[in-house]
LUMGU-714043 format. One line per field, with one value per residue (C-alpha): residue in one letter; y, x, z. Coordinates in steps of 0.25 Angstrom, whole numbers, plus 5000, padded with zeros to 4 digits. Layout:
BEGIN
code: c(A | ...)
north: c(Y | ...)
east: c(X | ...)
up: c(Z | ...)
END
This chain:
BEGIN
code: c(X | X | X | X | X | X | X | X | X | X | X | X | X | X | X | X | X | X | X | X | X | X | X | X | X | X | X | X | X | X | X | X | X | X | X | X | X | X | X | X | X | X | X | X | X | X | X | X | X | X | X | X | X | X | X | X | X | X | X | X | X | X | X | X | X | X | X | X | X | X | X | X | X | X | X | X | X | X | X | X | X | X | X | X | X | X | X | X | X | X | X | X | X | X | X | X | X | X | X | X | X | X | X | X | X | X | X | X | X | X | X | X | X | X | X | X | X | X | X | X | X | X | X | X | X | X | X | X | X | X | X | X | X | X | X | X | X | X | X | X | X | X | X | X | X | X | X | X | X | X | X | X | X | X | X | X | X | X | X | X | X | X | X | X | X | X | X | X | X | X | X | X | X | X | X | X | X | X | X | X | X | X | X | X | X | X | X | X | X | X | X | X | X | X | X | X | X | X | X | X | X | X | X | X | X | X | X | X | X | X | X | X | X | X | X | X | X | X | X | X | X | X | X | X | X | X | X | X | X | X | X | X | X | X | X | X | X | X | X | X | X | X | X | X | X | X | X | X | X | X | X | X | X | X | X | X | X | X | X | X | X | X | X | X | X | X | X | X | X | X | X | X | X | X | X | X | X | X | X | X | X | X | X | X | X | X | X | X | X | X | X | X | X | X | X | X | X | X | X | X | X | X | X | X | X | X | X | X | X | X | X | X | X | X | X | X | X | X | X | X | X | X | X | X | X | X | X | X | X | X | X | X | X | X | X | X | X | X | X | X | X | X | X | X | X | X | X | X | X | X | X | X | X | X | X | X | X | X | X | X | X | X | X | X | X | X | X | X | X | X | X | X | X | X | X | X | X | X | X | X | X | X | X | X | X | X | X | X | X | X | X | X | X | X | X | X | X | X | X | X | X | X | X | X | X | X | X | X | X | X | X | X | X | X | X | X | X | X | X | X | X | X | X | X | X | X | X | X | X | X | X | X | X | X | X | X | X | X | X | X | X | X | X | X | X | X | X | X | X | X | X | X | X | X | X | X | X | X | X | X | X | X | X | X | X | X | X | X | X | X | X | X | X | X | X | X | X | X | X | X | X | X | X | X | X | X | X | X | X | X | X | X | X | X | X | X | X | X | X | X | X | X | X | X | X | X | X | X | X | X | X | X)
north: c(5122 | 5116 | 5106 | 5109 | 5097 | 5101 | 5098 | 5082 | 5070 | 5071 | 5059 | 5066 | 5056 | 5067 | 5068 | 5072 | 5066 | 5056 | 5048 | 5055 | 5062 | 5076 | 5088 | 5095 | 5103 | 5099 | 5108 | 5103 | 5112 | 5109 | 5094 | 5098 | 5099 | 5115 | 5115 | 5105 | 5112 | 5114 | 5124 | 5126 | 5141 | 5137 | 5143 | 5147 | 5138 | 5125 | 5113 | 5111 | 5096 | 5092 | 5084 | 5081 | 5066 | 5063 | 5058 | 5063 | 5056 | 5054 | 5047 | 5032 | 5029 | 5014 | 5013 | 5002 | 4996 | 4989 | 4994 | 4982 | 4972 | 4981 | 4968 | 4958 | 4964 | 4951 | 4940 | 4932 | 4927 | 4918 | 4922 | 4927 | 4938 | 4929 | 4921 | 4931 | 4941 | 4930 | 4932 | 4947 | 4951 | 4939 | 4936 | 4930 | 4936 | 4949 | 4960 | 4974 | 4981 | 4992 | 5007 | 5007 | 4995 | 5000 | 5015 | 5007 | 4998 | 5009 | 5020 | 5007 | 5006 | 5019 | 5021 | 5011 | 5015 | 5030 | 5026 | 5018 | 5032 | 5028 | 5041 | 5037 | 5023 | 5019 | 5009 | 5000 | 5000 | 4985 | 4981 | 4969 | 4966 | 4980 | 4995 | 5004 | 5021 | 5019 | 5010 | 5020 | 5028 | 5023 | 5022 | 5037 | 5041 | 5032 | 5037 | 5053 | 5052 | 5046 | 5054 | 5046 | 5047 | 5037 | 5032 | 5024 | 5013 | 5007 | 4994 | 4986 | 4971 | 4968 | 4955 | 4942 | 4940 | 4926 | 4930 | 4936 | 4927 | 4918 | 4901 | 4903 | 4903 | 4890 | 4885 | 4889 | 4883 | 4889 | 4893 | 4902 | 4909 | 4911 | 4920 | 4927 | 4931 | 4933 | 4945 | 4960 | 4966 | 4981 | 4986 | 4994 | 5005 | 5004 | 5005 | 5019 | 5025 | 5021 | 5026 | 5040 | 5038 | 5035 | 5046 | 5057 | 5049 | 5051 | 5064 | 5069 | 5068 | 5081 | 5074 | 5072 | 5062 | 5053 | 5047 | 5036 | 5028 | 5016 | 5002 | 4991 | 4979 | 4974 | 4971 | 4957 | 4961 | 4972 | 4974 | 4981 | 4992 | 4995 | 4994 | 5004 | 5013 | 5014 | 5017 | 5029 | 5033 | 5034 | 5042 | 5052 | 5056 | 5055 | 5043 | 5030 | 5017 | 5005 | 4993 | 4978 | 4972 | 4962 | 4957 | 4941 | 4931 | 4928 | 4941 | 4938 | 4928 | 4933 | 4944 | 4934 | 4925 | 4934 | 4945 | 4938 | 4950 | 4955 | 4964 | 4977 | 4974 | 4972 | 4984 | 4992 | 4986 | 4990 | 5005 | 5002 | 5006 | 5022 | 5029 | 5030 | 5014 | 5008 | 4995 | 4989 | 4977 | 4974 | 4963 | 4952 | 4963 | 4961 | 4971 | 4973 | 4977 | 4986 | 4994 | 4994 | 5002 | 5011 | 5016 | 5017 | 5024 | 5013 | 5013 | 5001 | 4998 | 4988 | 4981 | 4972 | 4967 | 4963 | 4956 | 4948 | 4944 | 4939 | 4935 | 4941 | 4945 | 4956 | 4968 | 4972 | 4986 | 4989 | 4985 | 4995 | 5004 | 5004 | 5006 | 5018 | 5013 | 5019 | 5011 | 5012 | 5004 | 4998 | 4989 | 4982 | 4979 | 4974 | 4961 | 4959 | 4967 | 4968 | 4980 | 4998 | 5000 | 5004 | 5009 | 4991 | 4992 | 5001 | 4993 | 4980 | 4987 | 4991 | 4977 | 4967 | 4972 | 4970 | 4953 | 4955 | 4959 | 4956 | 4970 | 4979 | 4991 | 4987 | 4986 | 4996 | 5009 | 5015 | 5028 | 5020 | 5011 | 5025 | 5032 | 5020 | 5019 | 5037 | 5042 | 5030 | 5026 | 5040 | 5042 | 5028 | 5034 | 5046 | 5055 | 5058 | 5072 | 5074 | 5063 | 5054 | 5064 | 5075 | 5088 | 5101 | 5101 | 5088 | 5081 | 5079 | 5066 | 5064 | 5055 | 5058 | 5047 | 5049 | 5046 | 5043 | 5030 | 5017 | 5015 | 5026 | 5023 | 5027 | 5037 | 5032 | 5034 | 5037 | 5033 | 5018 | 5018 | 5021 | 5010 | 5000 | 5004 | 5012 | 5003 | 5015 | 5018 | 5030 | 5035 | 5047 | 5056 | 5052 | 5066 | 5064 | 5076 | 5085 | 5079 | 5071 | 5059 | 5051 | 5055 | 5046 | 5033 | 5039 | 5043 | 5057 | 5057 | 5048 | 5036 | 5029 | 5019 | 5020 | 5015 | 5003 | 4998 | 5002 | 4993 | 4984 | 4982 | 4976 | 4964 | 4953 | 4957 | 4956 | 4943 | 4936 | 4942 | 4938 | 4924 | 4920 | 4927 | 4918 | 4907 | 4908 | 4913 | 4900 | 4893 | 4904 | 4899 | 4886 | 4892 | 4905 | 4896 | 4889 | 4901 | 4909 | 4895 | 4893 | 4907 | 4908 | 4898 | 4901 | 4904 | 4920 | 4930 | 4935 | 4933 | 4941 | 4930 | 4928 | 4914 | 4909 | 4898 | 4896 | 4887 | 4880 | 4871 | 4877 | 4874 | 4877 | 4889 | 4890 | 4898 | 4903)
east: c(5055 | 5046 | 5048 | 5044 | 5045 | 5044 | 5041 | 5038 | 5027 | 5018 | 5007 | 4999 | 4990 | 4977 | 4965 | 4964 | 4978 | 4982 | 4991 | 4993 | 5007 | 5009 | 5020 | 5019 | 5027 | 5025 | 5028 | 5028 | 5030 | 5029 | 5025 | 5015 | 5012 | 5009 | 5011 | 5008 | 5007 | 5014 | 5023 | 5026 | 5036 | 5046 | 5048 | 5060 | 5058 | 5056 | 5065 | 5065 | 5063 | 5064 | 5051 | 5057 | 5057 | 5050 | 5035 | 5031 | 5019 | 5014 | 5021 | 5015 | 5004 | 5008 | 4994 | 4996 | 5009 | 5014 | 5029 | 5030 | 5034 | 5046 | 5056 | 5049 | 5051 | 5054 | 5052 | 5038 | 5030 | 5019 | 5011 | 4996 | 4994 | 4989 | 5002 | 5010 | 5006 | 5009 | 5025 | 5023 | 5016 | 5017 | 5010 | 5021 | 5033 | 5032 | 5037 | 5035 | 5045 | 5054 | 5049 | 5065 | 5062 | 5050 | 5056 | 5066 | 5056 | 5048 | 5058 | 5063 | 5049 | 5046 | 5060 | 5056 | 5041 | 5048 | 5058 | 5046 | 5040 | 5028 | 5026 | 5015 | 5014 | 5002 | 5010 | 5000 | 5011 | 5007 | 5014 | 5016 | 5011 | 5007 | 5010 | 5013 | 5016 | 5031 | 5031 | 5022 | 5031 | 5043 | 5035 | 5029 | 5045 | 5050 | 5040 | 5043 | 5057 | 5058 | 5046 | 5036 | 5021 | 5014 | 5000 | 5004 | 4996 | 4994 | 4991 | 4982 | 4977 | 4970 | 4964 | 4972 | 4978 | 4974 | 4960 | 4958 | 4960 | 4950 | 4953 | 4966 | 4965 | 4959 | 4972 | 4981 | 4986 | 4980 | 4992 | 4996 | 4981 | 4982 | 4995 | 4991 | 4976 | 4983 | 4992 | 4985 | 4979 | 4974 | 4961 | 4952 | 4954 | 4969 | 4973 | 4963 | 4971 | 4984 | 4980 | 4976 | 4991 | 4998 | 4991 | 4995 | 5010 | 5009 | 5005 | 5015 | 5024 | 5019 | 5020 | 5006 | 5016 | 5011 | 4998 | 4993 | 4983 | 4972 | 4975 | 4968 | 4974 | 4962 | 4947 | 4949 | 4962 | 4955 | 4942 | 4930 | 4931 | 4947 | 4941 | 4932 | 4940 | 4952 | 4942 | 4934 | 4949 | 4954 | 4942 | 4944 | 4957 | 4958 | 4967 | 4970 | 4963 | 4972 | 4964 | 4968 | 4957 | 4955 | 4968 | 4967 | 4955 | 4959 | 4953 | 4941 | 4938 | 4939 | 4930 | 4918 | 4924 | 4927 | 4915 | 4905 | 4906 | 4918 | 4930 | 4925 | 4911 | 4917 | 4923 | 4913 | 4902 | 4912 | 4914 | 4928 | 4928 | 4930 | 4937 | 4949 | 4950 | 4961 | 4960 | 4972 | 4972 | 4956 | 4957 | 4948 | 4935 | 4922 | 4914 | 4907 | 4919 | 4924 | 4911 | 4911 | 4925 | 4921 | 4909 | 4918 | 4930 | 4938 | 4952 | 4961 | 4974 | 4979 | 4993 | 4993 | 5008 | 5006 | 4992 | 4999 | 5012 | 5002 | 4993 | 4980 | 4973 | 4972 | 4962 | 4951 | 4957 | 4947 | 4936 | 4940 | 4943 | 4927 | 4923 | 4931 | 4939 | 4950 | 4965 | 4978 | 4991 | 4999 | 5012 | 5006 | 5021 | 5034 | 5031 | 5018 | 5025 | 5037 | 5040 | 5032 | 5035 | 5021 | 5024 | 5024 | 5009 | 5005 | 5011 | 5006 | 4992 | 4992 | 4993 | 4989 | 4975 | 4976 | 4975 | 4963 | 4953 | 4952 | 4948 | 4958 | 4950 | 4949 | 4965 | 4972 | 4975 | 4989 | 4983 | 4974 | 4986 | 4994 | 4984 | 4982 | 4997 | 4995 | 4982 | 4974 | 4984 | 4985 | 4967 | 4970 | 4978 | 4970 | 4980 | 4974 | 4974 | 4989 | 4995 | 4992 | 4992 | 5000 | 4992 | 4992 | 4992 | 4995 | 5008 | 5019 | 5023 | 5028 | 5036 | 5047 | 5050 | 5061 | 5055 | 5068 | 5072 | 5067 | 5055 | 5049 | 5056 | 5049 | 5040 | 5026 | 5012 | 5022 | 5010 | 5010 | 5026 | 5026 | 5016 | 5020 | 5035 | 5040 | 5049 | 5052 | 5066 | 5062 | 5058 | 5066 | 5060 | 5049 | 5042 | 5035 | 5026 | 5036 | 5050 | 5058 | 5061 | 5066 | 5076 | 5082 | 5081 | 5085 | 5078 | 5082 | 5073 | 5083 | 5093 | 5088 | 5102 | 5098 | 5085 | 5088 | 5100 | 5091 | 5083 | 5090 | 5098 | 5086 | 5085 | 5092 | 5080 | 5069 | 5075 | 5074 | 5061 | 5055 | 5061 | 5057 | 5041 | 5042 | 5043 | 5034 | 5021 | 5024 | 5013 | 5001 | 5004 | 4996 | 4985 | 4985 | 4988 | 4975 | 4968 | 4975 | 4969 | 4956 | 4953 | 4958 | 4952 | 4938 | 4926 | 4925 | 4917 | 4930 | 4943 | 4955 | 4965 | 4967 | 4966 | 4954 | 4961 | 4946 | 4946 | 4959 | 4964 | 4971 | 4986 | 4994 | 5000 | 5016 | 5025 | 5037)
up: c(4988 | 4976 | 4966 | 4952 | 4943 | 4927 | 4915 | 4921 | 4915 | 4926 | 4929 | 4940 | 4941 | 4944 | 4933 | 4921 | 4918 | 4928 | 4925 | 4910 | 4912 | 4911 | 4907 | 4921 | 4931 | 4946 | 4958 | 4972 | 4983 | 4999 | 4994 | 4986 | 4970 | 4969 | 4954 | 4943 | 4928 | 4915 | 4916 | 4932 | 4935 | 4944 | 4957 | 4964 | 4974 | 4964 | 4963 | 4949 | 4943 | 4930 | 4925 | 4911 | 4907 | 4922 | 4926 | 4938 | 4945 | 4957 | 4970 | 4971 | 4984 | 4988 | 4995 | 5001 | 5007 | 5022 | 5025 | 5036 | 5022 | 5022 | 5026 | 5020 | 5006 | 4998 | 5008 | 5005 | 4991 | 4988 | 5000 | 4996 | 5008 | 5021 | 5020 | 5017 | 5028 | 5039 | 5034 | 5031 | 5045 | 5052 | 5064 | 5073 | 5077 | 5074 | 5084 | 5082 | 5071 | 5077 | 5074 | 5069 | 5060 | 5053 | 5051 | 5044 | 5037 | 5033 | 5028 | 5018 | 5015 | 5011 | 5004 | 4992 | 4991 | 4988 | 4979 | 4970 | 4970 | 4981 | 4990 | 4997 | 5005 | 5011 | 5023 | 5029 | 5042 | 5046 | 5060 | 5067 | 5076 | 5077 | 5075 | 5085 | 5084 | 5084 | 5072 | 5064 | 5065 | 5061 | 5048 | 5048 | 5052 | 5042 | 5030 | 5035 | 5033 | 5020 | 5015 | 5009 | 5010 | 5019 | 5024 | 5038 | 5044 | 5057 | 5050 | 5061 | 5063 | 5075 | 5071 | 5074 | 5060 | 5060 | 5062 | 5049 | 5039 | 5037 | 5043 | 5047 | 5060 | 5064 | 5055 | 5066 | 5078 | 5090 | 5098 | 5084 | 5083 | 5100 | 5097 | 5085 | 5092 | 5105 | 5100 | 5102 | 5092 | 5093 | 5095 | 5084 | 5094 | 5098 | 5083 | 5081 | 5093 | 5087 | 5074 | 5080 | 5086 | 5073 | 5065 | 5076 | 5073 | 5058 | 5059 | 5069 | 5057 | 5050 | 5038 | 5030 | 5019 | 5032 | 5036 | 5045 | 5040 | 5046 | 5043 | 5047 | 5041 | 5034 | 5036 | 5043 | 5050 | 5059 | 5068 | 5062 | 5072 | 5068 | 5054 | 5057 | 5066 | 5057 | 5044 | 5053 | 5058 | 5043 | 5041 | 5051 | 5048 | 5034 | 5033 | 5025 | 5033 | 5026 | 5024 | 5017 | 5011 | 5002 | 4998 | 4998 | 4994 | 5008 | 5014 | 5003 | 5012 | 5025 | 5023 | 5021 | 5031 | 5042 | 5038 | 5030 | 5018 | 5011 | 5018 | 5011 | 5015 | 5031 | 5030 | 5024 | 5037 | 5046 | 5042 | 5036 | 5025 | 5019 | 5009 | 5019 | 5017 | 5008 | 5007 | 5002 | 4991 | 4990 | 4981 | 4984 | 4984 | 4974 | 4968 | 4981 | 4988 | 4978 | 4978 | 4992 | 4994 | 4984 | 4990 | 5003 | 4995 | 5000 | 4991 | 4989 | 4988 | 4977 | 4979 | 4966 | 4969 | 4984 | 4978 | 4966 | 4978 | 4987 | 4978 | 4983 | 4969 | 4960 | 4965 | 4957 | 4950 | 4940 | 4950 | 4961 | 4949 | 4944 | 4958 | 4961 | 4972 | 4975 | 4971 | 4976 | 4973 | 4986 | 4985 | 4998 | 5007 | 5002 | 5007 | 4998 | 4985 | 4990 | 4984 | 4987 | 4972 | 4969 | 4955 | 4953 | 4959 | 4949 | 4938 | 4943 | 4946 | 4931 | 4927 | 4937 | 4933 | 4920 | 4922 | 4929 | 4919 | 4904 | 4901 | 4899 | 4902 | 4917 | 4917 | 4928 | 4919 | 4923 | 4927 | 4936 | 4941 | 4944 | 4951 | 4960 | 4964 | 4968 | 4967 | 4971 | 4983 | 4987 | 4989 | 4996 | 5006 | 5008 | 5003 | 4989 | 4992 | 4993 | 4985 | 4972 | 4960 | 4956 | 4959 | 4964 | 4980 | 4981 | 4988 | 4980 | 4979 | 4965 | 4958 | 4945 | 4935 | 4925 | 4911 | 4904 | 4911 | 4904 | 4910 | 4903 | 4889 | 4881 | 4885 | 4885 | 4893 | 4907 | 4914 | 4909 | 4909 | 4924 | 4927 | 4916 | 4917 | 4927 | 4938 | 4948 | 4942 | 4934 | 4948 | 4948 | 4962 | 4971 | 4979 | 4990 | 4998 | 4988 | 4994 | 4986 | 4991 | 4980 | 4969 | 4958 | 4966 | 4978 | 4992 | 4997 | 5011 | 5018 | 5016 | 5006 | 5010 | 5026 | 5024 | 5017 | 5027 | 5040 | 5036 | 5031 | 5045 | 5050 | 5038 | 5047 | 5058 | 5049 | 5042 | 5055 | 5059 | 5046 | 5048 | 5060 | 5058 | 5046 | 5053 | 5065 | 5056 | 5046 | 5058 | 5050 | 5036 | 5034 | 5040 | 5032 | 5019 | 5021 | 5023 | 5011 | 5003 | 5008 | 5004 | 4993 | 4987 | 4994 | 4984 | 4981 | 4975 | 4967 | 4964 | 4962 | 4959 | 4942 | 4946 | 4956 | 4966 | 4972 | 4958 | 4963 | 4974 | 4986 | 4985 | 4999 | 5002 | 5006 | 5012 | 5002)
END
């Protein structure tokens, strides 16, 4: 059976029109677009929709998101990222999550990022203390059943986590860095062998909606030669290698603490850098930087709400945009945004930027901002063959919006409605690889009702879990506060704060 769908406003997001609706007609057979035209013949074997008063576009690409922040939706604020983290991932206390627990987490996970109208999440799976093939795939079960499209980590550290940010160890008492230096951490070579494991996992699925992807956590988080072996790896087979970079002023200063020359330059010196390299955030970079990932083909992926919650800085968007490099749009996890809505990225993404520079003519355009949130993010996870745009040939994750609710009252550019005032409740069916999956609010893959109480069965658990690692990683927070304050307000090259606090005295840093 095909779906046809007529007579609809069609933003395809491919040249020459982009994000310039059009009157079109859309066939999707066997989870792919066979058709797209003016005046399409049914077939006998076509599910007819009516595209009147609808805007089709397509699915939203969350490029760069953490499902572990599942259960701690809601819970923490006013922490820039190296306080925050210590609560979030915290380095005492944490036992290995259950592979029922985590199916549970994930199918909750992928349940709102669908119902927001995201089909693809690129899941940066971050473990602790660490992942093992069981736990993967729960995540790979969770994400086949309810239907969504997914790049998968193995999210790796295996560096002692108080060894990579700069003076924060010689701040802590001697028994604490004993125990955290004391726990095992994997070699460059244990996680390429588990890697060649997990994509042997994913692909035992037969389902290409599902890819394993590299992740080392970060340039100071990992061994050069696990830098290097996951970027060659990536390489080989095609894959996405997931990277953060440059999120804090923090991590600004680690570089030329730690390396002696910026992260990107590390990375580049180390054979770590390719166009299969996402780097998520990459704020705090110069001109230099910038100029270097584009040579490399590197993409980014910007998370303006988890940026402005944590408050690490606004990312150079017109920048990267004159260098060519590659932009993606991530809500970063629940716990840094608190929310997968990535339609609210696009939004803020469109005007964040528009504080940033007095000239409007380097302001985000909406068709920029939308094909950062599809187009963009999709080429980021290495999947801008299939997904992204609406073309002939490629999979059909789409999205229908019914035109006649407020939102679009009245009728304007649909485009600038979408981003300036769309809120996700004209979302009327979300497609993903040709299935519906979502229709008028609801989830038709599975229990949409089942989903939410399985996982809320384990709250009094995780309540008391969260409580009690609470407590026992309270003994890192001076340190990391004086660490987060000396470097903030360390003399730099740039700055990516609207104000400069290099100009003002350090003020403590609490615990809310």
């Amino acid at each position: 059976m095909s779906l046809l769908i007529r007579d609809a406003d069609v933003i395809t997001l491919a040249d020459p029109t982009s994000s310039t609706p059009e009157r079109l007609d859309l066939r999707i057979s066997d989870g792919v677009i066979t058709d797209l035209g003016t005046t399409l013949v049914p077939r006998d074997d076509d599910e007819i929709i009516d595209g009147r008063d609808r805007l089709v576009t397509p699915g939203f690409v969350n490029a760069h998101t953490h499902s572990w922040e599942v259960p701690f939706k809601g819970r923490y604020d006013n922490m820039p990222l190296e306080l925050w983290m210590l609560y979030s991932y915290p380095l005492l206390g944490s036992g290995p999550c259950s592979p029922d627990f985590i199916r549970a987490r994930s199918q909750l996970f992928a349940l709102e990022n669908l119902k927001s109208g995201v089909t693809t999440v690129v899941d940066d799976v971050l473990e602790t203390p660490t992942q093992d093939l069981a736990q993967l795939a729960a995540v790979i079960d969770a994400y086949d059943r309810i239907g969504i499209r997914a790049n998968v980590s193995g999210h790796v550290i295996n560096l002692p986590f108080i060894d990579t940010i700069p003076y924060v160890a010689d701040r802590l008492p001697g028994e604490v860095t004993d125990q955290i230096r004391a726990s095992s951490l994997v070699t460059a070579a244990e996680y390429l062998d588990y890697s060649r494991q997990a994509m042997e996992l994913v692909q035992s699925t037969g389902q290409d909606r599902l890819r394993y992807m590299l992740a080392p956590s970060a340039p100071q988080r990992c061994s050069a030669d696990l830098l290097a072996g996951a970027t060659e790896m990536a390489m080989r087979h095609n894959l996405e290698c997931h990277v953060h970079l440059l999120e804090t002023k923090t991590q600004l200063v680690t570089g030329t603490e730690f390396y002696g020359r910026s992260l990107p330059q590390y990375l580049s010196d180390i054979g770590a850098l390719s166009p299969h390299t996402t780097f998520a955030h990459g704020i705090w970079v110069d001109d230099a930087d910038i100029e270097l990932m584009a040579t490399h083909g590197v993409s980014v992926s910007h998370n303006p709400l988890s940026n402005l919650k944590l408050g690490s800085g606004v990312l150079p968007w017109r920048r990267y945009q004159e260098a060519g490099v590659n932009l993606g749009l991530g809500t970063d996890g629940w716990s840094s945004s608190d929310t997968p809505r990535l339609l609210e990225v696009i939004k803020m993404a469109s005007l964040l930027h528009k504080v940033a520079d007095p000239d409007p003519t380097a302001w985000p355009t909406v068709t920029e901002t939308l094909r950062a949130g599809t187009v963009g993010g999709a080429a980021s996870a290495r999947l801008a063959d299939r997904i992204g745009t609406l073309e002939v040939g490629k999979r059909a994750d789409v999205l229908m919006w019914d035109l006649k609710t407020l939102n679009f009252t009245p009728r304007q550019r649909l485009d600038h409605q979408l981003v300036y005032s769309e809120n996700g409740s004209s979302l009327e069916r979300v497609i993903v690889d040709g299935v519906i999956v979502v229709e008028h609010g609801r989830l038709l893959t599975m229990d949409e009702q089942q989903i939410v109480d399985e996982f809320n069965a384990y709250l009094p658990e995780i309540h008391a879990w969260q409580d009690r690692t609470d407590q026992l990683n309270q003994v890192f927070h001076p340190a990391f506060a004086a660490s987060y304050a000396a470097c903030s307000h360390a003399p730099s090259r740039i700055n990516r704060w609207i104000d400069d606090p290099a100009h003002r005295t350090p003020a403590p840093v609490a615990l809310r």
